[in-house]
PAROVO-698195 format. One record per residue (C-alpha): residue number from 1; residue in three letters; x, y, z. Coordinates in steps of 0.2 Angstrom, whole numbers. Layout:
(NUM; "ala"; (X; Y; Z))
...
***
This chain:
(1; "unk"; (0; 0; 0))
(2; "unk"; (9; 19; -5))
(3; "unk"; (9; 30; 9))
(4; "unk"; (-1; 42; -1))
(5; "unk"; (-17; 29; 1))
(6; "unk"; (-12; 26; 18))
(7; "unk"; (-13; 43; 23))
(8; "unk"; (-31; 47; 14))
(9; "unk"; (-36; 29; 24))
(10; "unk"; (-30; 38; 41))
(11; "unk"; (-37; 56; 37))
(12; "unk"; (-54; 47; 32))
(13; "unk"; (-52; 38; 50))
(14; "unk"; (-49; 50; 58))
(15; "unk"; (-63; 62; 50))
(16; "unk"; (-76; 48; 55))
(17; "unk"; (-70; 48; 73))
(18; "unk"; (-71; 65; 76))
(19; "unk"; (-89; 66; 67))
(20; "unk"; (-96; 50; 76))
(21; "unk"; (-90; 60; 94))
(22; "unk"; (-99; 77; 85))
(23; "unk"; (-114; 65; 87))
(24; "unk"; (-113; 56; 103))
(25; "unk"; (-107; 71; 114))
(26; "unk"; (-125; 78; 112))
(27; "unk"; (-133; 62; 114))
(28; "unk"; (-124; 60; 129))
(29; "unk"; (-129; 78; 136))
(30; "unk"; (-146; 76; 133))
(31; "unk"; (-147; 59; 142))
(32; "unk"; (-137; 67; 157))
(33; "unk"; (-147; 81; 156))
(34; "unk"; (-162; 74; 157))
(35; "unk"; (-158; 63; 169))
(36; "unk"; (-150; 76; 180))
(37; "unk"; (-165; 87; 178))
(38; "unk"; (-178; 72; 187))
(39; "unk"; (-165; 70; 201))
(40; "unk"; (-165; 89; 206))
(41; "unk"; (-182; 94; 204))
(42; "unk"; (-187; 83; 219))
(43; "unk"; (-176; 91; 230))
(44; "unk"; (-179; 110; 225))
(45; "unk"; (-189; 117; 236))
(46; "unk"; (-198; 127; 224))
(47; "unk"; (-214; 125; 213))
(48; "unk"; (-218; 125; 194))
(49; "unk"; (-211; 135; 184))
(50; "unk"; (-196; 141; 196))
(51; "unk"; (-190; 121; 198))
(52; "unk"; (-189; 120; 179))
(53; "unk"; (-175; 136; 177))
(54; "unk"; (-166; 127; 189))
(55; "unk"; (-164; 111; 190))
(56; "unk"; (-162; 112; 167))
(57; "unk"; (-148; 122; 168))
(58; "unk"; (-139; 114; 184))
(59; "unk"; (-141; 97; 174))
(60; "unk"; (-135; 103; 160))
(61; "unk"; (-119; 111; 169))
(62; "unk"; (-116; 93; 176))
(63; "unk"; (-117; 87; 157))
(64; "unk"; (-107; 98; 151))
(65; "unk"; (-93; 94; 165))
(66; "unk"; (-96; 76; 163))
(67; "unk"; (-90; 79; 146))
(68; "unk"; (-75; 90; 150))
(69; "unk"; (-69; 74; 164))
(70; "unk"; (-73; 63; 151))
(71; "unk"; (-60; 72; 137))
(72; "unk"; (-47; 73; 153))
(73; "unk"; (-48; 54; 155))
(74; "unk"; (-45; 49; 138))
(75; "unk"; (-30; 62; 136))
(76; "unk"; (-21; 57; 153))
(77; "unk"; (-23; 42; 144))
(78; "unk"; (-15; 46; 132))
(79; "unk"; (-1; 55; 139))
(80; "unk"; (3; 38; 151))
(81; "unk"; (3; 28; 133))
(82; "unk"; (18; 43; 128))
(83; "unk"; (26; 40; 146))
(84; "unk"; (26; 23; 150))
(85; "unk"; (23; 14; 132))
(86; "unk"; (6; 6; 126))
(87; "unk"; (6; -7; 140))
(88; "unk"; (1; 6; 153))
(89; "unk"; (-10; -5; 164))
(90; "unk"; (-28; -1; 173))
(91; "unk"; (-23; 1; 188))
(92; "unk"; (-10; 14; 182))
(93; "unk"; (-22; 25; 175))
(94; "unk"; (-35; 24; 188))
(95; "unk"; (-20; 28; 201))
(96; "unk"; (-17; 46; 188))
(97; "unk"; (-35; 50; 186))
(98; "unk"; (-45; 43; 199))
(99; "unk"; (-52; 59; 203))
(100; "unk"; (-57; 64; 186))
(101; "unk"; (-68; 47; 185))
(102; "unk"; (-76; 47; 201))
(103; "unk"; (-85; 62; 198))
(104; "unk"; (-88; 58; 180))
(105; "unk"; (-97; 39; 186))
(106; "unk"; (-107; 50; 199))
(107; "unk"; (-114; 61; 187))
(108; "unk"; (-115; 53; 173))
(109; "unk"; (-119; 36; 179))
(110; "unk"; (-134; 41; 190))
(111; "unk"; (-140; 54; 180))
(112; "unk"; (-138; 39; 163))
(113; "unk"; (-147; 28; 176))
(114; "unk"; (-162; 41; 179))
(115; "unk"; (-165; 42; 162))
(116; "unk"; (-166; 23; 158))
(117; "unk"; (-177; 18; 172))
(118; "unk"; (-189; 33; 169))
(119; "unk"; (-189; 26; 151))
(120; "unk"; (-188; 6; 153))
(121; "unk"; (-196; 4; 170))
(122; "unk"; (-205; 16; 181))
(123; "unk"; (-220; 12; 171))
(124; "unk"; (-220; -4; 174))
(125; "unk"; (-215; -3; 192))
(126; "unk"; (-232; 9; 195))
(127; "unk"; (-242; -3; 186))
(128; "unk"; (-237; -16; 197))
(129; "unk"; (-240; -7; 213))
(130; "unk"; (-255; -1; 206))
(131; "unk"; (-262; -18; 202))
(132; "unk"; (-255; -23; 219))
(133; "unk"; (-266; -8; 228))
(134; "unk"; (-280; -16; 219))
(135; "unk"; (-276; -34; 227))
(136; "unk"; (-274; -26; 243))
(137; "unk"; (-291; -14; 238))
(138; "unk"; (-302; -29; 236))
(139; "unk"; (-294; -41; 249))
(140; "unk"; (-300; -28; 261))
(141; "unk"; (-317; -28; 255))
(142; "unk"; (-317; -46; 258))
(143; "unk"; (-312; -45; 275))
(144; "unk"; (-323; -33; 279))
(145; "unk"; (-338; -47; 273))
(146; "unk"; (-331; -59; 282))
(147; "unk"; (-328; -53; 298))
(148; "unk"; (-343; -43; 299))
(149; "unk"; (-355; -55; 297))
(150; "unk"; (-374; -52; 302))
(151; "unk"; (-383; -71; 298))
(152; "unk"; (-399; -68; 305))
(153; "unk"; (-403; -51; 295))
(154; "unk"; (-396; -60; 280))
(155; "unk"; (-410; -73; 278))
(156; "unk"; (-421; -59; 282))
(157; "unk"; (-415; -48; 268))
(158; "unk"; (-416; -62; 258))
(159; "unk"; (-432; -66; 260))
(160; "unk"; (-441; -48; 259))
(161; "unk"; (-429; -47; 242))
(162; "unk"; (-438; -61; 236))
(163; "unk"; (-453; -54; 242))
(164; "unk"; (-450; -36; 233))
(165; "unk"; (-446; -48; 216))
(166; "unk"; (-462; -55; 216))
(167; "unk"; (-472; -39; 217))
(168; "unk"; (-459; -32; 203))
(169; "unk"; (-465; -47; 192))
(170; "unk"; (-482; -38; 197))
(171; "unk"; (-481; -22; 192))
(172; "unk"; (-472; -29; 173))
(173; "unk"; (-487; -38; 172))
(174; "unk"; (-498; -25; 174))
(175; "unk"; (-486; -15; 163))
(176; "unk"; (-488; -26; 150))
(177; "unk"; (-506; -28; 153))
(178; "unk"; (-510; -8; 150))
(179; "unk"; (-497; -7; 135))
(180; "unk"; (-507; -20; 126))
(181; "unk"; (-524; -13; 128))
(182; "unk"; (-517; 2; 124))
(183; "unk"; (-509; -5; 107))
(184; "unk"; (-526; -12; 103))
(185; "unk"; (-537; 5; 104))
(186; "unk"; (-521; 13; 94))
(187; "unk"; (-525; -2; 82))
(188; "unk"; (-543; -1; 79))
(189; "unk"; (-541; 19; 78))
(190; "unk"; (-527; 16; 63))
(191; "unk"; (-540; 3; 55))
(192; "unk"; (-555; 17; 56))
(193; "unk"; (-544; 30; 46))
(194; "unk"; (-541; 17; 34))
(195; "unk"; (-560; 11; 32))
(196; "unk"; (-561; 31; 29))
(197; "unk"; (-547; 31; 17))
(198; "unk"; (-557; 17; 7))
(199; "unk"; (-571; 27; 7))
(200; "unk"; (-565; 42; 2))
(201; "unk"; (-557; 36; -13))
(202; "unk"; (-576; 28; -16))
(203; "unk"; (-583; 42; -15))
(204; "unk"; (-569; 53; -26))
(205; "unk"; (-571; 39; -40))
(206; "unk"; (-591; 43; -43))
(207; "unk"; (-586; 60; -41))
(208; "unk"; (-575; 57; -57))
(209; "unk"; (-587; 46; -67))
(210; "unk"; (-591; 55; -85))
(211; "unk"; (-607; 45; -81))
(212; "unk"; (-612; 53; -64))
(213; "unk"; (-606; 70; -67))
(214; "unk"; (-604; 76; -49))
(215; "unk"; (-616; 70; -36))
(216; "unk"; (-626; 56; -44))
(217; "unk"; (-636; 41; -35))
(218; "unk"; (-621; 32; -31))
(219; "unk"; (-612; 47; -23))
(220; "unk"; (-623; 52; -13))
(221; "unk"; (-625; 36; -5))
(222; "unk"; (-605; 35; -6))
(223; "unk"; (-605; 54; 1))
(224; "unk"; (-617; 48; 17))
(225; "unk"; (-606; 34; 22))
(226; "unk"; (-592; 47; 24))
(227; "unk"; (-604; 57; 35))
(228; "unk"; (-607; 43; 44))
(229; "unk"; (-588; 38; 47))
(230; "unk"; (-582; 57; 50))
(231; "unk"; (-599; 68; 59))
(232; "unk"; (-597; 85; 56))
(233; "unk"; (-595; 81; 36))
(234; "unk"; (-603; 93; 25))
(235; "unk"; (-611; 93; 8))
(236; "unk"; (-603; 109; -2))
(237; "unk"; (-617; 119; -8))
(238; "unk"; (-617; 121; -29))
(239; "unk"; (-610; 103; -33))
(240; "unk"; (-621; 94; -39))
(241; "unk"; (-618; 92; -61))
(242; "unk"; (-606; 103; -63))
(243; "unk"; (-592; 93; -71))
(244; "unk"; (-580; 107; -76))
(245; "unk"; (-580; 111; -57))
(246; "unk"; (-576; 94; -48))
(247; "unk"; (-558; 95; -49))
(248; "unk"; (-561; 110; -36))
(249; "unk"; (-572; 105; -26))
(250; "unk"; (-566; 86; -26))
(251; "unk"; (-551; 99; -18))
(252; "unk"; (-562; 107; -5))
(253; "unk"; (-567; 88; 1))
(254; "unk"; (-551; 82; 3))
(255; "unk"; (-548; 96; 13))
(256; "unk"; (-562; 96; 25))
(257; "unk"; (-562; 75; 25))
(258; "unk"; (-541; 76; 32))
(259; "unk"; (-545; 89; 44))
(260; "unk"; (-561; 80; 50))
(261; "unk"; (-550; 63; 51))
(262; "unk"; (-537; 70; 63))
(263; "unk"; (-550; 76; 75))
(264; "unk"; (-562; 61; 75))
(265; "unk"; (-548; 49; 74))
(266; "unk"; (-538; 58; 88))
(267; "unk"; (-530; 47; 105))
(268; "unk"; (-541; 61; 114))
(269; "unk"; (-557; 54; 105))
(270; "unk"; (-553; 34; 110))
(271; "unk"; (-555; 28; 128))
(272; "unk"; (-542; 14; 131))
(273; "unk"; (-555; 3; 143))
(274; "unk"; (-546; -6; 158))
(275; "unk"; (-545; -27; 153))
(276; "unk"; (-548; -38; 167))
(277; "unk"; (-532; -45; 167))
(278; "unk"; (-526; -27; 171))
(279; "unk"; (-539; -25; 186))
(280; "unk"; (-533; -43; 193))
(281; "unk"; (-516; -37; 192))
(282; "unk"; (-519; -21; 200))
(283; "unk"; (-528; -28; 212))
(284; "unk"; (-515; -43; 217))
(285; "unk"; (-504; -28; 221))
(286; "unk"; (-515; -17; 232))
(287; "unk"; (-517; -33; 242))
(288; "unk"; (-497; -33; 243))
(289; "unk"; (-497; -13; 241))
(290; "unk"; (-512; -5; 252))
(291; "unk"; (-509; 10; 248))
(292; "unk"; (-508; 11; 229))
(293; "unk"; (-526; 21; 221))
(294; "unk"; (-538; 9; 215))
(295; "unk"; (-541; 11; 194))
(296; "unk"; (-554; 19; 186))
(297; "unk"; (-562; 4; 177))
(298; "unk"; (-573; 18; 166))
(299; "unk"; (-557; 18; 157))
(300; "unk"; (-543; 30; 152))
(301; "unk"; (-540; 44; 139))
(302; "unk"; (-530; 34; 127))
(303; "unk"; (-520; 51; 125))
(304; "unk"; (-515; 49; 141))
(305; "unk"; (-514; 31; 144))
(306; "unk"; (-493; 33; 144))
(307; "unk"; (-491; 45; 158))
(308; "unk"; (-505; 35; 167))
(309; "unk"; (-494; 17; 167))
(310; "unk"; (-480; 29; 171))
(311; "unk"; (-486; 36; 185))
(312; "unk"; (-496; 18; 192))
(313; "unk"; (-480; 8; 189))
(314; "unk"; (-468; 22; 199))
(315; "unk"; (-480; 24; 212))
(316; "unk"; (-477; 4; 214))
(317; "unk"; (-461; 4; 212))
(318; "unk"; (-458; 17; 225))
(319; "unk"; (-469; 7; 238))
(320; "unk"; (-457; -8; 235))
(321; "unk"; (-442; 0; 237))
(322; "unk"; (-448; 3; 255))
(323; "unk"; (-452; -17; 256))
(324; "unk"; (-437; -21; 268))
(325; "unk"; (-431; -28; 285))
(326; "unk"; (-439; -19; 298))
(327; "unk"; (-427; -5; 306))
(328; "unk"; (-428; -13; 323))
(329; "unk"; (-420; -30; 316))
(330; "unk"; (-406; -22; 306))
(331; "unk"; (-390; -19; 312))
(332; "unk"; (-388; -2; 303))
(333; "unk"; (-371; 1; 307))
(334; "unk"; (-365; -13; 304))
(335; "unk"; (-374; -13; 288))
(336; "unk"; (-371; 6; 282))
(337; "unk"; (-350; 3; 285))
(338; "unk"; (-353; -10; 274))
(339; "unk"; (-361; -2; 261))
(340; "unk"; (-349; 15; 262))
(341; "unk"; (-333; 4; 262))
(342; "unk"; (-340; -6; 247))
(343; "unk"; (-342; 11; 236))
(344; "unk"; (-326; 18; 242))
(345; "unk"; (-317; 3; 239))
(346; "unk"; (-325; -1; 222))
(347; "unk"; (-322; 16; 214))
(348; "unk"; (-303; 16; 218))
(349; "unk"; (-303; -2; 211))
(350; "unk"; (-312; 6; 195))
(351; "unk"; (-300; 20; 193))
(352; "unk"; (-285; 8; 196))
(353; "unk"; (-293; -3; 182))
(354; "unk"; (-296; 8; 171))
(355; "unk"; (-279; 18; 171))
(356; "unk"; (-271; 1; 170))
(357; "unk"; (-280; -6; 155))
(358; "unk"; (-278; 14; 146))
(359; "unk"; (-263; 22; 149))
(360; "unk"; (-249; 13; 138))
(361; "unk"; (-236; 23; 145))
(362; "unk"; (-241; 25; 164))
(363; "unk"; (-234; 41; 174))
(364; "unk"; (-229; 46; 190))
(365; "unk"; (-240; 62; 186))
(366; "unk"; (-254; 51; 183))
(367; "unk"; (-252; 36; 196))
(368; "unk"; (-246; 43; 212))
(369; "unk"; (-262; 52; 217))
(370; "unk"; (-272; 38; 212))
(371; "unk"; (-260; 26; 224))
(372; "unk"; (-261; 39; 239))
(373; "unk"; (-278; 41; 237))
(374; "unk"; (-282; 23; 238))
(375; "unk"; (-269; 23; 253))
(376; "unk"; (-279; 34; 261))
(377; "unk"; (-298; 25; 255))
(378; "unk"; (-289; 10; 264))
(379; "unk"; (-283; 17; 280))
(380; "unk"; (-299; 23; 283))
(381; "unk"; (-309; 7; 280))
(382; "unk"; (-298; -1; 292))
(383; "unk"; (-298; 9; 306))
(384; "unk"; (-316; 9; 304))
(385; "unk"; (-319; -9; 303))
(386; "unk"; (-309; -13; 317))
(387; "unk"; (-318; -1; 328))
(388; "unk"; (-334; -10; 322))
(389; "unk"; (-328; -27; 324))
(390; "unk"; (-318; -23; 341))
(391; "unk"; (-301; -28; 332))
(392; "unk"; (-304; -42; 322))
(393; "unk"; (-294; -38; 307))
(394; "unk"; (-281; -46; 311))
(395; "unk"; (-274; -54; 298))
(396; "unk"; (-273; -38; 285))
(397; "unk"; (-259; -27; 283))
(398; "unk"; (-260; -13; 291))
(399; "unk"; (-253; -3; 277))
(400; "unk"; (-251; -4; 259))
(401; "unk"; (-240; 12; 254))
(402; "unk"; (-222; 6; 245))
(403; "unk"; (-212; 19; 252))
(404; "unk"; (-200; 20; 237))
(405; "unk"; (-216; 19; 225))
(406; "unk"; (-223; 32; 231))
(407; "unk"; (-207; 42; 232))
(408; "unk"; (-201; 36; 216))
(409; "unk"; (-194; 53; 209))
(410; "unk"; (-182; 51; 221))
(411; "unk"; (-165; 45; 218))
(412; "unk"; (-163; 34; 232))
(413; "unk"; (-180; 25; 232))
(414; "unk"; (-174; 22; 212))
(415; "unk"; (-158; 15; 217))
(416; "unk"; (-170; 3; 232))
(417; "unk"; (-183; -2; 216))
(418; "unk"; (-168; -8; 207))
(419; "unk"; (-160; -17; 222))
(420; "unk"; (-176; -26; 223))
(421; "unk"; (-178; -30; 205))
(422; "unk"; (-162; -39; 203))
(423; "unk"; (-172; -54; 195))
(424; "unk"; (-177; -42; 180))
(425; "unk"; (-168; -40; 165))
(426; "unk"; (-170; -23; 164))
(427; "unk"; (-162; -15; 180))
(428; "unk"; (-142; -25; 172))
(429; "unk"; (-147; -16; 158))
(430; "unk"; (-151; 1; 167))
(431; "unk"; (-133; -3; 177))
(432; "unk"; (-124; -8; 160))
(433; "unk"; (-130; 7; 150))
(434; "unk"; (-128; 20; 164))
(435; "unk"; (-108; 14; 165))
(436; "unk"; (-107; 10; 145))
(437; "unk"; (-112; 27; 138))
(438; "unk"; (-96; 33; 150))
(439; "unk"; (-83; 19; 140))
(440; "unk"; (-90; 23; 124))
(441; "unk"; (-86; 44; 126))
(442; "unk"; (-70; 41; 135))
(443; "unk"; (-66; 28; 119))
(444; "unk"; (-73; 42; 105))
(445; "unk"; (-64; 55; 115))
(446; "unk"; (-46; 44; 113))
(447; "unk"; (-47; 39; 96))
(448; "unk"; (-51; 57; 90))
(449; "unk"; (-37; 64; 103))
(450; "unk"; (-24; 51; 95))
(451; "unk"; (-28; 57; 79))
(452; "unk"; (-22; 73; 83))
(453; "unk"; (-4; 67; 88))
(454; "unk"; (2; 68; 70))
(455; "unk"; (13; 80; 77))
(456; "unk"; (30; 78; 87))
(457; "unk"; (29; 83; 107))
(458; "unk"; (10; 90; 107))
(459; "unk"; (5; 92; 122))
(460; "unk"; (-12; 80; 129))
(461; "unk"; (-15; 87; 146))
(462; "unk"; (-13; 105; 145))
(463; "unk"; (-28; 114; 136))
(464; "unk"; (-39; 100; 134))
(465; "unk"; (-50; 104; 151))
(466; "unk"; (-51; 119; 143))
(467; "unk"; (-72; 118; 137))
(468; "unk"; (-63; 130; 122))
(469; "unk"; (-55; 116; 115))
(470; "unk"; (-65; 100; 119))
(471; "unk"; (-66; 98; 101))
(472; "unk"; (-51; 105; 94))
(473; "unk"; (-47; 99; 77))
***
């Protein structure tokens, strides 16, 4: 190989090296940053948007250093490699700069840490505490069945549930009972408008017989059978034989006949008459219901047959509700602790469900106040029930907060959750990524650095913790 091709090979490596670190450094800033920036805001005692202005440019200051230690490693490096010859061991190095990379693992570890676990795992970790709240949620309301048991006004609730059934199958029946007459009266008044349909189309076929000319024989007698069906029908005076005015007064007919229709043919006009099946009913449930209104059985307005099984049906329906064990055999308190921890319990589970099964990405945001909120529902319910049972609850834990859960944005509680996820594979890959992205800029750092010493006695150390020159060409 010439030298000339030797020397475009190494000026094209040494081009790449420096443009792949171009690229990773802000990688790696932004990482740190963001990182940095969630392990800050915790412990700033100040409120959006203050804690924003600080803790952003404070973690990217630490990035930014991280980067400066990072170049300083890999050209001490270096210059050990010009002292001592290529064979410069570990140990050797660390003993030179051990300074440099302690504080560049503490920033840029944790901060590279930070980052992949708000990524990779906190979801995860809230979803499982969340669906562990709901365990705990429902495990409660189980205990609270069991340990407060009332036997006796069981079977009698029961029973009276049973009884207020049976009259419910009533009240349908009588429902249903009322519907159908009603359907029949609407059904007979459809068929009379259709009997007058017929007949009107009857009587405007003489009307327009060349033969009859107007009113003959046969539509007068078709004319009185409308009169029958709609009273109040009038014979137009001046229509007898005059054929070149029945077009118009055919018009003034079918006028008067439609307007007549909808008034005789009204629901006003028809009375919806109570069946015997619907008095039995009714009376089936006055025996059970004393003091429901008796029915008229002159019948009912069919107009206003809806409102009136609306208004028999709820006044049933309300006297049933109050069919129940009798105050003085019910152990109210018992019985409304019940009841009150069963809905508080029931709608956290619902809000745990749903943000389980909706959220893809769960956050802290959205998860911790539903956790302490569900903390505190649980509390609550406890020290209740054991008031109410006189200690009974003794084999429920007492509390069902994760400290480090619901600290999470904390460093340390992060560091904790990772301790006790050893078995996933995600936390080594947290650990390995937070110390990997470290190698991999001290390694870009080196191989550009070493293609700068082209030249005899350049100097590594002095000027490259200058942020001036991190990437001097």
């Amino acid at each position: 190989m010439s030298d000339h091709t030797e020397t475009d090979l190494k000026t094209t490596s040494d081009n790449a090296a420096f443009y792949a670190l171009v690229c990773l450094t802000p990688i790696f800033v932004l990482v740190v940053t963001f990182g940095w920036a969630r392990i800050l805001k915790p412990v700033i005692p100040l409120d959006a948007p203050f804690v924003f202005f600080i803790s952003y440019p404070a973690a990217i200051f630490l990035a930014v250093v991280a980067v400066v230690l990072a170049k300083v490693i890999a050209a001490e490096s270096i210059q050990l490699t010009h002292e001592k010859g290529p064979r410069v061991s570990l140990s050797t190095c660390l003993s030179r700069c051990w300074a440099y990379v302690l504080v560049l693992v503490i920033i840029s570890s944790l901060g590279t840490a930070r980052t992949i676990f708000t990524i990779t795992q906190a979801s995860d970790v809230l979803s499982g505490e969340l669906s562990q709240t709901s365990a705990e949620l429902r495990a409660l309301e189980i205990g609270v069945d069991s340990v407060l048991q009332t036997p006796e006004y069981d079977v009698l609730a029961a029973e009276y549930k049973i009884k207020r059934a049976k009259i419910g199958v009533l009240v349908t029946q009588f429902d249903n009972e009322m519907q159908r007459v009603y359907e029949v009266e609407l059904s007979k008044m459809s068929d009379d408008r259709a009997r007058v349909d017929t007949l009107w189309l009857q009587f405007e076929g003489e009307m327009n017989n060349p033969l009859g000319c107007g009113f003959g024989p046969k539509t007068e007698r078709r004319f009185r059978e409308l009169q029958a069906a709609l009273p109040g029908l009038q014979k137009l005076a001046g229509s007898s034989a005059q054929c070149d005015k029945i077009p118009a007064t055919l018009s003034q007919y079918k006028i008067a006949v439609a307007s007549l229709k909808d008034i005789v043919f009204s629901p006003s006009k028809y009375n919806c008459a109570i069946s015997p099946s619907a008095l039995q009913r009714w009376a089936d449930l006055q025996t059970e219901l004393p003091e429901l209104k008796p029915l008229d059985p002159a019948g009912i307005p069919c107009n206003k047959m809806a409102d009136v099984i609306k208004n028999y049906a709820a006044a049933a329906e309300s006297l049933i509700a109050k069919i129940d064990v009798p105050v003085s055999q019910t152990p109210v308190t018992v019985i409304e602790f019940k009841n009150r921890a069963k809905t508080a319990i029931d709608a956290e589970i619902k809000t745990i469900e749903t943000m389980i099964v909706n959220s893809a990405k769960i956050t802290p945001a959205d998860a911790l106040p539903v956790l302490r909120k569900s903390l505190e529902v649980y509390q609550a319910v406890l020290s209740e029930g054991e008031i109410i049972a006189h200690g009974k609850f003794t084999n429920l834990a007492r509390d069902i907060k994760r400290e480090e859960v619901a600290n999470i944005e904390n460093l340390s509680n992060i560091l904790r959750i990772l301790a006790s996820r050893w078995d996933n594979f995600m936390t080594y890959l947290t650990l390995l990524g937070a110390v990997l992205l470290d190698l991999i800029l001290i390694a870009f750092f080196r191989r550009h650095l070493s293609s700068l010493d082209t030249q005899a006695k350049y100097g590594f150390y002095d000027g490259y913790v200058s942020s001036r020159k991190i990437f001097r060409r």
